[in-house]
C-alpha positions as a printed NumPy array, in Angstrom:
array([[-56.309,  55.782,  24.495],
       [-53.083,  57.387,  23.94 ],
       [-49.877,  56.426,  25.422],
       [-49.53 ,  58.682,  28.47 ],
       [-53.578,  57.519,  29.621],
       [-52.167,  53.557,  29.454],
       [-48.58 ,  54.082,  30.756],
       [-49.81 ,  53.632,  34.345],
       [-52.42 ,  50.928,  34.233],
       [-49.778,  48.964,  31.357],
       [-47.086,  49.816,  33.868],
       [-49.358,  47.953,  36.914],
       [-50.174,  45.282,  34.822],
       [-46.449,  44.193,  34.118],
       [-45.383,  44.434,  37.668],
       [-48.221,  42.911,  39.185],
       [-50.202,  40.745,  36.838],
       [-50.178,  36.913,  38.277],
       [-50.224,  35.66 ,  34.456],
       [-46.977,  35.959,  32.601],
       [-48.104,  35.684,  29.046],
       [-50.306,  38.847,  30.081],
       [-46.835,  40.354,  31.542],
       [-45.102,  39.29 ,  28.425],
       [-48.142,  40.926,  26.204],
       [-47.766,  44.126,  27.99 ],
       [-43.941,  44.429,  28.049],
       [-44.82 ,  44.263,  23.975],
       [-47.048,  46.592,  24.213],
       [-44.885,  49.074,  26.171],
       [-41.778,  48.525,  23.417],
       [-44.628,  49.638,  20.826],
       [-44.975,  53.11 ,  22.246],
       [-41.687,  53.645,  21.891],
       [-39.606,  56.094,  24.363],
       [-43.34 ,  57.693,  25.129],
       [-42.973,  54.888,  28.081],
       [-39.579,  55.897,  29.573],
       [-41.346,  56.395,  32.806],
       [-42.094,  52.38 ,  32.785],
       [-38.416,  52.009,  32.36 ],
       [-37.145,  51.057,  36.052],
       [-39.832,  48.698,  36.551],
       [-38.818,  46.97 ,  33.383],
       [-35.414,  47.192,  34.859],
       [-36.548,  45.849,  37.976],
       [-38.231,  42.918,  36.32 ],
       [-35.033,  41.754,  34.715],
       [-32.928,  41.818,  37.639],
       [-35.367,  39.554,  39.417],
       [-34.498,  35.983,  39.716],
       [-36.978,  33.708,  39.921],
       [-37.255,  31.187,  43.197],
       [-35.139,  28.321,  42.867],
       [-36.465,  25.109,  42.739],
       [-34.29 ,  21.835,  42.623],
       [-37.164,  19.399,  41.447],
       [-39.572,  21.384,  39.581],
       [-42.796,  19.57 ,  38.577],
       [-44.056,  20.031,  34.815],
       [-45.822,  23.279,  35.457],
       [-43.137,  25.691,  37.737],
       [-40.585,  24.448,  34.882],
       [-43.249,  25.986,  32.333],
       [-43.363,  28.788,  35.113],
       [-39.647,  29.921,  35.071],
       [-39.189,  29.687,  31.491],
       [-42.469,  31.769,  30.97 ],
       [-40.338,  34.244,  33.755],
       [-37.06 ,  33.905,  31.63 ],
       [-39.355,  35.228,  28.161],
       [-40.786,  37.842,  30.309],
       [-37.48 ,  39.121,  31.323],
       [-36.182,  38.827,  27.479],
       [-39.711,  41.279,  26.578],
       [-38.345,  43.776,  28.863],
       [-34.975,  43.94 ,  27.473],
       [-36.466,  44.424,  23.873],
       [-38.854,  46.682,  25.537],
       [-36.143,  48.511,  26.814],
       [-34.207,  48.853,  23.635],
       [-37.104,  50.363,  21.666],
       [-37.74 ,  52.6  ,  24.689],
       [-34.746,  54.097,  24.737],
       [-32.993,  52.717,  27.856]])
């Protein structure tokens, strides 16, 4: 499957995917293909202007959470450099 059959079903999976590390997997996958993803570009954008919900007193796991949100955001930045953007 080239690049232009995945784009769209990669591009889904990093904006909607409950699982981060599958998020984070994709947004790799994305930066391999190079500016052949530009159109995935604003939604990588939009991922790392998102701020994840703030929590005061997070137990063990949302901590693990937000810092699995704050590596996805750093994948999209590298994704974005490779792309192009």
């Amino acid at each position: 499957m080239g690049a232009t059959d995945a784009l769209p079903m990669l591009t889904y999976m990093v904006v909607n995917d409950k699982d981060y590390a599958c998020r984070i997997a994709v947004a790799n996958a994305l930066a391999g293909f190079g500016p052949a993803a530009k159109k995935a570009a604003p939604h990588l954008k939009a991922i790392m202007t998102q701020q994840p919900p703030v929590n005061l007193n997070p137990t063990a796991a949302e901590a693990a959470q937000e810092m699995l949100f704050h590596d996805l955001q750093k994948a999209c930045r590298e994704a974005l450099a490779k792309i192009g953007q």
